[in-house]
LUMKE-62973 format. One record per residue (C-alpha): residue number from 1; residue in one letter; x negated, y, z negated. Coordinates in Angstrom, 1 decimal. Example, Ala and Ser with C-alpha at 12.3 -4.5 7.8 and 13.67 -1.06 7.14 Angstrom:
2
<rec k="1" r="A" u="-12.3" v="-4.5" w="-7.8"/>
<rec k="2" r="S" u="-13.7" v="-1.1" w="-7.1"/>
This chain:
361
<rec k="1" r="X" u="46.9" v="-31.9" w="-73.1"/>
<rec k="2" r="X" u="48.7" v="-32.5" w="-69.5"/>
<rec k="3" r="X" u="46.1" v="-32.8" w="-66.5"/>
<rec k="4" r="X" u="47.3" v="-29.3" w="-64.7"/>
<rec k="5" r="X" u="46.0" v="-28.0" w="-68.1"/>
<rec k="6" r="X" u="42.8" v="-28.5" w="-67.1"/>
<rec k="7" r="X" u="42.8" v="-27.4" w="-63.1"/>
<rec k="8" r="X" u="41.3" v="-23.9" w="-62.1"/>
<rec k="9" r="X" u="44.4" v="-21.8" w="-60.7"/>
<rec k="10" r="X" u="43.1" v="-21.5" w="-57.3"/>
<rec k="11" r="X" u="45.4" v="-19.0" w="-56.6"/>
<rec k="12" r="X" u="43.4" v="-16.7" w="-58.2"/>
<rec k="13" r="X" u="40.4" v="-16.8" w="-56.4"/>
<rec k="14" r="X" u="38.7" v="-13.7" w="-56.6"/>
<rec k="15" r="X" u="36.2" v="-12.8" w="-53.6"/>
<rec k="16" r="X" u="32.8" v="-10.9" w="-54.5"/>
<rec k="17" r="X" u="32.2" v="-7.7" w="-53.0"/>
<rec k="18" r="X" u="29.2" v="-7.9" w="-50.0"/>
<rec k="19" r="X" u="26.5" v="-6.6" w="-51.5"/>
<rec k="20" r="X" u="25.9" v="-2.9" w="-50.6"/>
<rec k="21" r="X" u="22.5" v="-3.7" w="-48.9"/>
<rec k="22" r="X" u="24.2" v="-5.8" w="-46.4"/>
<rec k="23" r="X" u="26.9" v="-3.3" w="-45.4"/>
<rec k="24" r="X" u="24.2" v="-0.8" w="-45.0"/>
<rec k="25" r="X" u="22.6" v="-3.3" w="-42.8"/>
<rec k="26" r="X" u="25.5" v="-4.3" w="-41.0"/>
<rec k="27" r="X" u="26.5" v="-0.3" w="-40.2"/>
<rec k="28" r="X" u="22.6" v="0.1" w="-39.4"/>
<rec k="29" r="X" u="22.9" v="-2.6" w="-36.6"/>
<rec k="30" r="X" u="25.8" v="-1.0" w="-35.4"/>
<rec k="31" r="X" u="24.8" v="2.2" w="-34.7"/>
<rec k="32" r="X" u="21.1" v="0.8" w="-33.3"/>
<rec k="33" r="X" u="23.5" v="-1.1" w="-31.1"/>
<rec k="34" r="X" u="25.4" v="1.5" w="-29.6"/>
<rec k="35" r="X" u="22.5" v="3.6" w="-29.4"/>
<rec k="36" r="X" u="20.6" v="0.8" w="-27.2"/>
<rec k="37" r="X" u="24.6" v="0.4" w="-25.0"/>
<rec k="38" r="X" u="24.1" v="4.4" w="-24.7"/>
<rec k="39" r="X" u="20.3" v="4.8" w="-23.8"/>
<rec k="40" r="X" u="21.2" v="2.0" w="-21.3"/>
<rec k="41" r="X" u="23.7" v="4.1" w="-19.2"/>
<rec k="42" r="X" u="22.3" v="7.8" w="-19.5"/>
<rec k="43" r="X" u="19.7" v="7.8" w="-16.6"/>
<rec k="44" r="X" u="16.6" v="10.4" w="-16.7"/>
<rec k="45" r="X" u="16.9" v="11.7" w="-13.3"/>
<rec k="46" r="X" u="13.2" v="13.6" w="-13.3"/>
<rec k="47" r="X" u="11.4" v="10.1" w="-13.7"/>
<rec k="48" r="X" u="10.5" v="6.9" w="-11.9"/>
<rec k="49" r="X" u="9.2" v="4.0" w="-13.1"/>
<rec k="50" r="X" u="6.3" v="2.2" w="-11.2"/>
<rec k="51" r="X" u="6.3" v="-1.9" w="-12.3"/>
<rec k="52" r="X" u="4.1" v="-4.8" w="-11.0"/>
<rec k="53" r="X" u="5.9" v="-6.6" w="-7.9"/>
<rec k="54" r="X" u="5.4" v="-9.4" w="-6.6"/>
<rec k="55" r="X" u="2.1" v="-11.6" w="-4.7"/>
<rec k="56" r="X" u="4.2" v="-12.7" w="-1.5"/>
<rec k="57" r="X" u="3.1" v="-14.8" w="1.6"/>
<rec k="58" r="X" u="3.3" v="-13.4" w="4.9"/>
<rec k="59" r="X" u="2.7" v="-16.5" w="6.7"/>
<rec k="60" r="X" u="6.0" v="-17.8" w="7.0"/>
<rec k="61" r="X" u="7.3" v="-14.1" w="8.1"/>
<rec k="62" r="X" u="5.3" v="-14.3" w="11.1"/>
<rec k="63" r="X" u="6.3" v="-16.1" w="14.1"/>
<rec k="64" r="X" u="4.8" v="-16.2" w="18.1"/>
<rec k="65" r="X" u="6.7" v="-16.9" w="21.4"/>
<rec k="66" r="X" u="4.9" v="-17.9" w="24.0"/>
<rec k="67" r="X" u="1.1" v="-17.2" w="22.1"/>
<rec k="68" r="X" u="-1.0" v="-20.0" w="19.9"/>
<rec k="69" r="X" u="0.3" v="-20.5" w="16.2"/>
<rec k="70" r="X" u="-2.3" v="-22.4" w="14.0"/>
<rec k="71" r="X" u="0.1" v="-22.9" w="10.5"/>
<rec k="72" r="X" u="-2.8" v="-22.7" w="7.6"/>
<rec k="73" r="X" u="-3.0" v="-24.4" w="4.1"/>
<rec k="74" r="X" u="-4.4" v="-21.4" w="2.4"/>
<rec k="75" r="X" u="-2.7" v="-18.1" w="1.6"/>
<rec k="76" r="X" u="-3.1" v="-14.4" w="2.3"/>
<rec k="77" r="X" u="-0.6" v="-13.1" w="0.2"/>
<rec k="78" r="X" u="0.2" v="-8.7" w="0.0"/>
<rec k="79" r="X" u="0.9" v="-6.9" w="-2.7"/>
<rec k="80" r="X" u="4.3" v="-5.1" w="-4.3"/>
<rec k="81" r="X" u="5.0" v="-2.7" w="-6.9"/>
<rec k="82" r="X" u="8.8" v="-2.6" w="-8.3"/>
<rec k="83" r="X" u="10.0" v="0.5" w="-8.2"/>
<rec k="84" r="X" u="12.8" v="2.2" w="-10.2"/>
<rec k="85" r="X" u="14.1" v="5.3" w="-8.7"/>
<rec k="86" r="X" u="16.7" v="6.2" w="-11.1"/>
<rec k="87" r="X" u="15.8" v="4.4" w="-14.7"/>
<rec k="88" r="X" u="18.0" v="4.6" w="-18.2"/>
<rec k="89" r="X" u="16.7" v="6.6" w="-21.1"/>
<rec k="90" r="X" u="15.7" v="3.3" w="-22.3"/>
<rec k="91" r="X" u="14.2" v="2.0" w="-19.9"/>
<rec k="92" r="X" u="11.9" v="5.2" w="-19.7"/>
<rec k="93" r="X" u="11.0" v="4.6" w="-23.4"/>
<rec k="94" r="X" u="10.6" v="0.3" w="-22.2"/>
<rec k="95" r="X" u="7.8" v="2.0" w="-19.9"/>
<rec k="96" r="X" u="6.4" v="4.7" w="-22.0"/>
<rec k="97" r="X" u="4.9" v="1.4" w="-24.2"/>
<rec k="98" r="X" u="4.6" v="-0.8" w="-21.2"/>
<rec k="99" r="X" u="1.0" v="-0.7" w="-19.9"/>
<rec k="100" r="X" u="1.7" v="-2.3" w="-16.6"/>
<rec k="101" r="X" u="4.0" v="0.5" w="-16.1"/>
<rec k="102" r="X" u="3.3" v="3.9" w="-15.0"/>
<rec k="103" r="X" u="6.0" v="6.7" w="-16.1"/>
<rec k="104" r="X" u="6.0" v="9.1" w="-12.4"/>
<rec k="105" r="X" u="7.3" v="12.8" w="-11.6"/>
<rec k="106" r="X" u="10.5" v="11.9" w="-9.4"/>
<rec k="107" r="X" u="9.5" v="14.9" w="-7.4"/>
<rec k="108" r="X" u="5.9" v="13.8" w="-6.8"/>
<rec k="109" r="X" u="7.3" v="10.4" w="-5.6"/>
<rec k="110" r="X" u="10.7" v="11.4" w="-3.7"/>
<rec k="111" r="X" u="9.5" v="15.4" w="-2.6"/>
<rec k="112" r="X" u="12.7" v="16.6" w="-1.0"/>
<rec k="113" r="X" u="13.8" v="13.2" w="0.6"/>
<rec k="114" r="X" u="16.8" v="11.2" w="-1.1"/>
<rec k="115" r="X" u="16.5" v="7.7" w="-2.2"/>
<rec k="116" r="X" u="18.0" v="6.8" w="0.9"/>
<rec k="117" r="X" u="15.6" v="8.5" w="2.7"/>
<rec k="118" r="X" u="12.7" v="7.4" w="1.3"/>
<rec k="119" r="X" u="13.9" v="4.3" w="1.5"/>
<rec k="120" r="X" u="14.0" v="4.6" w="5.3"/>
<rec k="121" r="X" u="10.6" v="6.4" w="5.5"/>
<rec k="122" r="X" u="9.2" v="2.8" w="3.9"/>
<rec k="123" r="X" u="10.7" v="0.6" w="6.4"/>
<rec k="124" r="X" u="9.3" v="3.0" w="9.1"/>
<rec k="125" r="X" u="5.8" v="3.3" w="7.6"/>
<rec k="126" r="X" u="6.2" v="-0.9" w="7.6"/>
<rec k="127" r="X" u="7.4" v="-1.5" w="11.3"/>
<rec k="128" r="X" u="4.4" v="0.8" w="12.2"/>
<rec k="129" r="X" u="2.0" v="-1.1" w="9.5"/>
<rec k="130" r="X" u="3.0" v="-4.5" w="11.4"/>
<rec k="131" r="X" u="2.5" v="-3.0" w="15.0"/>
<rec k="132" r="X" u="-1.1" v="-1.8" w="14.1"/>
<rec k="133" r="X" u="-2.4" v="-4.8" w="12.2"/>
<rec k="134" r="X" u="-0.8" v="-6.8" w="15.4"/>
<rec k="135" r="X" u="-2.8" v="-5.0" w="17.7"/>
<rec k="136" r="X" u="-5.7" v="-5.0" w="15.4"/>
<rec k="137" r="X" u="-6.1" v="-8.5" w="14.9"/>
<rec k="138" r="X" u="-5.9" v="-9.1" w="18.5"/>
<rec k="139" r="X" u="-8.2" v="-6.9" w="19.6"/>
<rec k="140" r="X" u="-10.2" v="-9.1" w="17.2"/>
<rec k="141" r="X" u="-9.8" v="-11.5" w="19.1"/>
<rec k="142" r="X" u="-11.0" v="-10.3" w="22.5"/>
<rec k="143" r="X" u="-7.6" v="-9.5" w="23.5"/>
<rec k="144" r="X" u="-7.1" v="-5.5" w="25.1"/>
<rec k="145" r="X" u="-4.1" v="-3.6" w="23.3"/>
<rec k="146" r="X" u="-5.8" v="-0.2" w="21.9"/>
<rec k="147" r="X" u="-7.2" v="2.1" w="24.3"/>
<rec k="148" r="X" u="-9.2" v="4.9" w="22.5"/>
<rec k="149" r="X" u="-8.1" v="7.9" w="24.2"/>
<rec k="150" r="X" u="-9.4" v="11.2" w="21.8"/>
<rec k="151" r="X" u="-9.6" v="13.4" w="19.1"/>
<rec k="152" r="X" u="-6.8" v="13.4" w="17.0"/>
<rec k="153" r="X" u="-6.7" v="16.5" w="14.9"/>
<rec k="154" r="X" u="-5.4" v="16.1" w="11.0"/>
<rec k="155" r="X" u="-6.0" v="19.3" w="9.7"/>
<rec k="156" r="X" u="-7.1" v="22.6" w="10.6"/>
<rec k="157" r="X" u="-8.9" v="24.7" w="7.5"/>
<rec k="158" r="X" u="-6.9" v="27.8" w="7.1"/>
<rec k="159" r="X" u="-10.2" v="30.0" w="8.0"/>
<rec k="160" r="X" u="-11.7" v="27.4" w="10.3"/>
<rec k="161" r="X" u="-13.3" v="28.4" w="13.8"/>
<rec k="162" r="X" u="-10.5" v="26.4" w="15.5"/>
<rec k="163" r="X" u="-7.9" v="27.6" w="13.3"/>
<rec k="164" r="X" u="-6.1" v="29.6" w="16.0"/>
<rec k="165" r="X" u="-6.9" v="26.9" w="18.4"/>
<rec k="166" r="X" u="-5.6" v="23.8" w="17.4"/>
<rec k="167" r="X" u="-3.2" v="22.8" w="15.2"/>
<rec k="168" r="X" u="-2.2" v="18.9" w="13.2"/>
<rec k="169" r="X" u="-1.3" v="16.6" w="16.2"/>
<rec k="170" r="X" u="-3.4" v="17.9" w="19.0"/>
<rec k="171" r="X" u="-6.0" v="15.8" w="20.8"/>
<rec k="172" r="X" u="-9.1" v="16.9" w="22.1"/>
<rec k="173" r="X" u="-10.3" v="15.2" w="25.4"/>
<rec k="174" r="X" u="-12.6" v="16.4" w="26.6"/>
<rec k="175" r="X" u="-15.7" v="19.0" w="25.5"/>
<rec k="176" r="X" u="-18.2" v="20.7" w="27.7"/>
<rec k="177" r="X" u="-16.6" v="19.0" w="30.7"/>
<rec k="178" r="X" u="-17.5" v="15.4" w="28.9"/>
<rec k="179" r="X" u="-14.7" v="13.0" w="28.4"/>
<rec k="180" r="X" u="-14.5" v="12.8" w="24.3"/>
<rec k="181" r="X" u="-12.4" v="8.8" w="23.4"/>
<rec k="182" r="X" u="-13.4" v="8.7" w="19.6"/>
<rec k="183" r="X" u="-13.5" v="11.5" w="16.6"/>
<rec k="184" r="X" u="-17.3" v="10.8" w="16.7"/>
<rec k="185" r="X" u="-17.6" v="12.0" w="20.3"/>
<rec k="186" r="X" u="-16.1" v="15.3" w="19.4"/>
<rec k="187" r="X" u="-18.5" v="15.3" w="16.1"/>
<rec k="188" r="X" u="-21.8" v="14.7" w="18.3"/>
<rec k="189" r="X" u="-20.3" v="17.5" w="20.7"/>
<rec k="190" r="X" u="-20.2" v="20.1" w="18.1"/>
<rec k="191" r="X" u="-23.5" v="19.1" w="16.2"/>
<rec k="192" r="X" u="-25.3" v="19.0" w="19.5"/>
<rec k="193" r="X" u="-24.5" v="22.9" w="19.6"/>
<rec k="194" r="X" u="-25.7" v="25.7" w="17.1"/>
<rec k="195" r="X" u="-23.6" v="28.2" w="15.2"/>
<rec k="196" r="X" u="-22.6" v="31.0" w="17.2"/>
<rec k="197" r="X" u="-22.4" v="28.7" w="20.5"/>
<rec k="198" r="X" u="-18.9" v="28.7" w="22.4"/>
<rec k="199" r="X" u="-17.2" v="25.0" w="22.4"/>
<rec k="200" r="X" u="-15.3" v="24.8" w="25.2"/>
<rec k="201" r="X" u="-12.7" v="21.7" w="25.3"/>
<rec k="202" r="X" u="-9.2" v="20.5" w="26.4"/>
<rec k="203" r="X" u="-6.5" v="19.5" w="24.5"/>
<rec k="204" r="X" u="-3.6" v="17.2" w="25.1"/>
<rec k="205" r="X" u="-0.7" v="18.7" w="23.8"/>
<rec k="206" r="X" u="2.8" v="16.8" w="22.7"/>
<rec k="207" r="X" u="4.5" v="15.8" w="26.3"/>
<rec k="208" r="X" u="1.3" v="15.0" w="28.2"/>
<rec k="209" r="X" u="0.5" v="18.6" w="28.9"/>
<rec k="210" r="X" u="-3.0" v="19.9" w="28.3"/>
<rec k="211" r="X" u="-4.9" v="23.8" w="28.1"/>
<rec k="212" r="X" u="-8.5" v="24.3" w="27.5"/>
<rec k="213" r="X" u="-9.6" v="26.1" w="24.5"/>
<rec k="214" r="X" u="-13.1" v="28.1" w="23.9"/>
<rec k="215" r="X" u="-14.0" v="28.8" w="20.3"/>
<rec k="216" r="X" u="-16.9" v="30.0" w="18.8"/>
<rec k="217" r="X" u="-18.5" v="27.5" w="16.1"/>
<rec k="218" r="X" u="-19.2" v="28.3" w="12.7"/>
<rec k="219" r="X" u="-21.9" v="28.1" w="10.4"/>
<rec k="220" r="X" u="-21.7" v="25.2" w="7.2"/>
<rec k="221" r="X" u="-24.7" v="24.3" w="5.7"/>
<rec k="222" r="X" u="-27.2" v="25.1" w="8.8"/>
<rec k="223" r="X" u="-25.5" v="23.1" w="11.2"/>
<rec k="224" r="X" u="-22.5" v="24.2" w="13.4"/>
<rec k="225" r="X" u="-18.5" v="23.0" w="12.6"/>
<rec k="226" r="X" u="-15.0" v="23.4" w="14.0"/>
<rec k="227" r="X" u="-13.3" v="23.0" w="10.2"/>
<rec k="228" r="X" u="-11.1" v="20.6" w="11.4"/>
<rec k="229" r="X" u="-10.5" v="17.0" w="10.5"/>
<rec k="230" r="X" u="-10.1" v="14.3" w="12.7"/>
<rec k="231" r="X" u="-9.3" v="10.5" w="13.6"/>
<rec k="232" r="X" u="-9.6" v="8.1" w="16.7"/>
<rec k="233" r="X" u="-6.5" v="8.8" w="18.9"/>
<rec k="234" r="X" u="-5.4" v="5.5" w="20.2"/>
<rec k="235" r="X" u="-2.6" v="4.4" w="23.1"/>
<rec k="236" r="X" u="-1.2" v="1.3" w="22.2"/>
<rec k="237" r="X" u="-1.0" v="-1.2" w="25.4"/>
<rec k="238" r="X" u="1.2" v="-3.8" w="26.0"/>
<rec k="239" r="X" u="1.1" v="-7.1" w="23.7"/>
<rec k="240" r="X" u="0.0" v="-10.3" w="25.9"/>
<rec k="241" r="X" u="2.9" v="-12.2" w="24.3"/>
<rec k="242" r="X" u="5.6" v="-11.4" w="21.4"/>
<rec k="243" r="X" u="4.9" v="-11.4" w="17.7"/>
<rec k="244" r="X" u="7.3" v="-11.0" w="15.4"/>
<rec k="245" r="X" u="6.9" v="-10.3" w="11.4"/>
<rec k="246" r="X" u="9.9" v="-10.3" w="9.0"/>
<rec k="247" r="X" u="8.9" v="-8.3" w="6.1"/>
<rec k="248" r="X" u="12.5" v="-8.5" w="4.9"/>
<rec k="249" r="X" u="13.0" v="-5.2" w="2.6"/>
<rec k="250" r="X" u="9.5" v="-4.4" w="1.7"/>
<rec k="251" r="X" u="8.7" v="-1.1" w="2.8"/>
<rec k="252" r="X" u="5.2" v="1.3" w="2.9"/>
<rec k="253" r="X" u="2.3" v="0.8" w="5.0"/>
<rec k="254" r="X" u="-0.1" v="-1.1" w="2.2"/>
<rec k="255" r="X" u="0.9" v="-4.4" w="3.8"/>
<rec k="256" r="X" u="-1.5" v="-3.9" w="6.9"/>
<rec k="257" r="X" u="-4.9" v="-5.5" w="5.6"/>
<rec k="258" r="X" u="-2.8" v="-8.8" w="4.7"/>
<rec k="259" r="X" u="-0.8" v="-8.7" w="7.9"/>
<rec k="260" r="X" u="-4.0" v="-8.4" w="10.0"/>
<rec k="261" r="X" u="-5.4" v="-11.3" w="8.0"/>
<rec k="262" r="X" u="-2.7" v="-13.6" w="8.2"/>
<rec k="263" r="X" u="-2.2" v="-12.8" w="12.2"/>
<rec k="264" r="X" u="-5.6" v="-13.5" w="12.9"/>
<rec k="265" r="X" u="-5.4" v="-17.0" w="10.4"/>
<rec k="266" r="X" u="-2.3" v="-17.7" w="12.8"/>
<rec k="267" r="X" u="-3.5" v="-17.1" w="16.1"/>
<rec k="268" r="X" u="-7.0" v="-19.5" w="15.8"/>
<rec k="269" r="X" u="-7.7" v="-22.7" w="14.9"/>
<rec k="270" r="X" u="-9.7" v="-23.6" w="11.4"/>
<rec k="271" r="X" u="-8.8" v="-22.1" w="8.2"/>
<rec k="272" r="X" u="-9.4" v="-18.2" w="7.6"/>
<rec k="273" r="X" u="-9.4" v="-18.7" w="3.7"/>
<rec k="274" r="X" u="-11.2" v="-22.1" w="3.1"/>
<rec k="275" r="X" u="-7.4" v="-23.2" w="2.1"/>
<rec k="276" r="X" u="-7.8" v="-20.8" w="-0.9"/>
<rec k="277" r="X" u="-5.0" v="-17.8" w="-1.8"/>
<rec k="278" r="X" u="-6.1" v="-14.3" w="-1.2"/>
<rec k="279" r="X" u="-4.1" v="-11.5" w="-3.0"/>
<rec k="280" r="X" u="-4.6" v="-8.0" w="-0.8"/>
<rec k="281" r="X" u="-3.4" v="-4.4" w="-0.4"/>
<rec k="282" r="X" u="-4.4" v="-1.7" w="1.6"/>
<rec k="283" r="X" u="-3.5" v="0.2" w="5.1"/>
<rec k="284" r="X" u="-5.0" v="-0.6" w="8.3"/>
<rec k="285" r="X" u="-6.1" v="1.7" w="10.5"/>
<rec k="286" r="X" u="-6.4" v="0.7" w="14.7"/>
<rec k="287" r="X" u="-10.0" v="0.7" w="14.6"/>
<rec k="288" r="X" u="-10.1" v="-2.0" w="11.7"/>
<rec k="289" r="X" u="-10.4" v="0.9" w="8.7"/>
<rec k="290" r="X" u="-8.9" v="-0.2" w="5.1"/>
<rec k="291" r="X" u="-7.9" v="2.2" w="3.6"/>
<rec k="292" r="X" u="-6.6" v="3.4" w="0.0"/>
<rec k="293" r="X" u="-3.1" v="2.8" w="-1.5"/>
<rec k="294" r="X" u="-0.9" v="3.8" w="-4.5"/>
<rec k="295" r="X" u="0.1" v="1.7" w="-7.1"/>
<rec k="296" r="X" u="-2.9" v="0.0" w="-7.4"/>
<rec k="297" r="X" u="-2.6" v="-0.5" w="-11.4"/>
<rec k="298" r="X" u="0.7" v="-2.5" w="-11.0"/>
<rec k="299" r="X" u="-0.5" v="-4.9" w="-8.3"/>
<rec k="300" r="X" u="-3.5" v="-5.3" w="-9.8"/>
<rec k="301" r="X" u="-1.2" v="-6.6" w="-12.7"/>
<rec k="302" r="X" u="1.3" v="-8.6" w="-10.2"/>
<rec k="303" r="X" u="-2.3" v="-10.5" w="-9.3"/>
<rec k="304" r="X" u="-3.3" v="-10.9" w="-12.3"/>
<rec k="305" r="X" u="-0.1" v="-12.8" w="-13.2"/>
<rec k="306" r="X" u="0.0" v="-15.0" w="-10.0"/>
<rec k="307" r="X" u="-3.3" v="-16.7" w="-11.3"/>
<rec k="308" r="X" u="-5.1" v="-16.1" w="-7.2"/>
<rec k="309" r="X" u="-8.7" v="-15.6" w="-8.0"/>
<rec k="310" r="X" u="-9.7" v="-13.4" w="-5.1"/>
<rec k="311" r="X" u="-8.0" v="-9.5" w="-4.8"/>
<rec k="312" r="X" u="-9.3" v="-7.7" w="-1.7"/>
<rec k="313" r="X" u="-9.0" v="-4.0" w="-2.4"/>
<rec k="314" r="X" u="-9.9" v="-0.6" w="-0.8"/>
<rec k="315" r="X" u="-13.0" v="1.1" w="-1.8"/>
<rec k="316" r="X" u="-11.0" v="3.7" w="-3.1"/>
<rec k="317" r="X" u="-9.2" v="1.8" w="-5.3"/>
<rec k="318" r="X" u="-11.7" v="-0.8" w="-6.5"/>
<rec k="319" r="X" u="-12.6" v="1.3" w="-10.1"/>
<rec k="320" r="X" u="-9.5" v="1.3" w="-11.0"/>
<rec k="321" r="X" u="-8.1" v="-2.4" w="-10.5"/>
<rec k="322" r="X" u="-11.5" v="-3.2" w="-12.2"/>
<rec k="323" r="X" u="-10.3" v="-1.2" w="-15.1"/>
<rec k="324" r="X" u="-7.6" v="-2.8" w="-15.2"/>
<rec k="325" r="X" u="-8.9" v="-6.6" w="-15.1"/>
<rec k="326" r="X" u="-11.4" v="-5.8" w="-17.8"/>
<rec k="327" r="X" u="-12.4" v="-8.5" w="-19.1"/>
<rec k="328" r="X" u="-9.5" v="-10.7" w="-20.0"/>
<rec k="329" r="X" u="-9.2" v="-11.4" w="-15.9"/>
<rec k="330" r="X" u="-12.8" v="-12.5" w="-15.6"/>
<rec k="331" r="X" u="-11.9" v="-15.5" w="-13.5"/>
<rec k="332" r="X" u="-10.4" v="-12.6" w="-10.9"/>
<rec k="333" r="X" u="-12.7" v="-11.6" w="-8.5"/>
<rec k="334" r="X" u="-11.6" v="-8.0" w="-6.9"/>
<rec k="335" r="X" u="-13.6" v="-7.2" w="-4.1"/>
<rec k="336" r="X" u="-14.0" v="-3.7" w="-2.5"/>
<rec k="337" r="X" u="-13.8" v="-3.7" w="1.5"/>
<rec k="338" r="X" u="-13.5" v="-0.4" w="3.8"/>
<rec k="339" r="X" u="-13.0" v="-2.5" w="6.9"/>
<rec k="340" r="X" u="-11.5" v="-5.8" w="8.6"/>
<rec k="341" r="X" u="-15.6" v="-6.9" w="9.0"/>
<rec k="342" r="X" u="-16.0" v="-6.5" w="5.1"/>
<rec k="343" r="X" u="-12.6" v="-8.4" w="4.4"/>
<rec k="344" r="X" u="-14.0" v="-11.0" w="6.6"/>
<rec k="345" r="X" u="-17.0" v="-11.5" w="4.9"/>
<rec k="346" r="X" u="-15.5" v="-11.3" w="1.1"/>
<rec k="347" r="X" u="-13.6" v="-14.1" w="1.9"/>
<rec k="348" r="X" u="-16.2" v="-15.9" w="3.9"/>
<rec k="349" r="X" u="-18.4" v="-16.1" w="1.0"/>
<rec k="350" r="X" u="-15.7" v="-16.7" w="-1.2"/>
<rec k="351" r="X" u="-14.6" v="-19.3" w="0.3"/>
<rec k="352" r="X" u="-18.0" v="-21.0" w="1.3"/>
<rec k="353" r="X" u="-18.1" v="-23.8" w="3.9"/>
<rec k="354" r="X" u="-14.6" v="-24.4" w="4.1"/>
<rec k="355" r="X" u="-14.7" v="-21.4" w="6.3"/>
<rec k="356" r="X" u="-13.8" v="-22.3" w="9.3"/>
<rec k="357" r="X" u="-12.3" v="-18.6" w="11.2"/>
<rec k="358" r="X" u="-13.5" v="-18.8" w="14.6"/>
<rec k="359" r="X" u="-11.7" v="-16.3" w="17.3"/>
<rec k="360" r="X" u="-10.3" v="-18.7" w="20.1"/>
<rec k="361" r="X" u="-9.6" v="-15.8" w="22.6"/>
């Protein structure tokens, strides 16, 4: 028998079918993959999507010309949340089982501004955040740049006393022919009177122009009220040298406890933190007030990510970045200040004797 006799004919090689399991597989894939391509490019227009941002220093945004600059080893570091204006259907669905995420009404986030809009409103709220916790921190510092000049009126109650009287922007004063500087002034002034009694005050109206006003207090729980809500008015005076902050493109006024902070590490000698890193978020107000923010979940997350072991947080917001801690963070300390004094003091006895913060001016 010749040797080709015994050769396979390779020509005839015969390929097996795939088996139908893999072809179901294979079309499976597919279709899960064009599915994912499609979800990725239809956006859901009535949501936003709220992620954890970033722990930033400020320090090296801030700069002085012709003040005192005191560079610090430690670190106050603000807040961010990521924010996704217009997200994909998957991304949506990415959040819905994200729970550093929060899944927001675009309406309840945007109202009737664009995205361009709101974007603008952010910066604003920031250049107006930096120019407050400027003037706060050096007022700290024995330096004169707020002048408390009244009453600012926030709201009016529909069926208030002063309801035809005032409205949201007025300032009241002066009552009873008594110069009135602070919102508690005009408080005393109406709880020094009894229901029934006629208040008679001036108000500074938009353009420097004042009238007087009489209106007859009410009644609440035995003791007489306008039914109004109000703040300190303050006129900001002229800085003693420049300060500039470069917040880049963050936006919101949440940056203001960690601006004050870090301005008033900055301007003095020693070290405000001990050398340790201090996470923040909340406003500032001019007469030193913290107050609450949004977002809270997702920068409790960015902290708890950046590994700094100390998160100063308004008193409304302390619950719920607690919560959110639980007890996986327990090496995070959150902290809950309502003013610059209580910030002072959280990290004072956080960081022990390496505290060193002592106002110069």
């Amino acid at each position: 028998m010749a040797d080709s006799d015994l050769t396979p004919d390779l020509r005839q090689d015969e390929r097996q079918p795939a088996p139908k399991w893999a072809v179901v597989l294979g079309v499976v894939a597919v279709i899960v993959l064009v599915a994912v391509v499609v979800m990725n490019r239809i956006p859901v227009n009535s949501k936003v999507i709220s992620n954890p941002g970033s722990v930033l220093e400020i320090e090296s945004a801030v700069s002085t010309q012709g003040g005192p600059f005191f560079p610090s080893e430690g670190e106050v570091y603000l807040t961010t949340v990521r924010t996704n204006l217009s997200p994909t259907v998957l991304e949506v669905i990415a959040a819905w089982f994200d729970d550093s995420a929060a899944l927001l009404d675009r309406q309840l986030v945007l109202g009737d501004r664009s995205v361009e809009q709101n974007r603008t409103l952010g910066q604003e709220q920031m250049v107006q955040s930096q120019d407050i916790a400027t003037r706060v921190a050096l007022e700290y510092l024995g330096y004169e740049v707020i002048t408390e000049a009244g009453a600012l009126i926030q709201q009016v109650s529909p069926d208030a006393p002063a309801a035809d009287a005032v409205s949201a922007g007025d300032v009241v004063i002066e009552a009873d022919g008594k110069p009135i500087l602070t919102s508690v002034e005009l408080v005393d002034a109406v709880r020094a009177r009894s229901p029934g009694d006629t208040l008679t005050f001036i108000v500074l109206e938009v353009g420097e122009t004042t009238r007087e006003e009489n209106v007859v207090l009410g009644e609440r729980d035995g003791v007489a009220f306008l039914g109004v809500a109000v703040s300190t008015f303050v006129e900001m005076d002229e800085l003693p040298f420049d300060i500039e902050v470069d917040t880049r493109r963050i936006g919101g006024p949440s940056a203001g406890l960690a601006l004050t902070l870090t301005m008033l590490d900055l301007l003095t000698e020693g070290e405000l933190t001990g050398g340790a890193q201090v996470a923040t978020t909340g406003t500032i107000d001019p007469l030193g007030n913290v107050g609450e923010i949004g977002g809270i979940e997702q920068k409790t997350h960015a902290v708890i990510r950046s590994g700094v072991t100390l998160f100063l947080v308004p008193e409304g917001n302390f619950d719920t970045a607690v919560m959110v801690a639980g007890d996986e963070a327990d090496w995070l300390t959150i902290v809950s200040v309502g003013t610059l004094d209580e910030a002072l003091a959280a990290i004072e006895a956080h960081a022990g004797d390496a505290f060193e913060f002592e106002p110069a001016a």
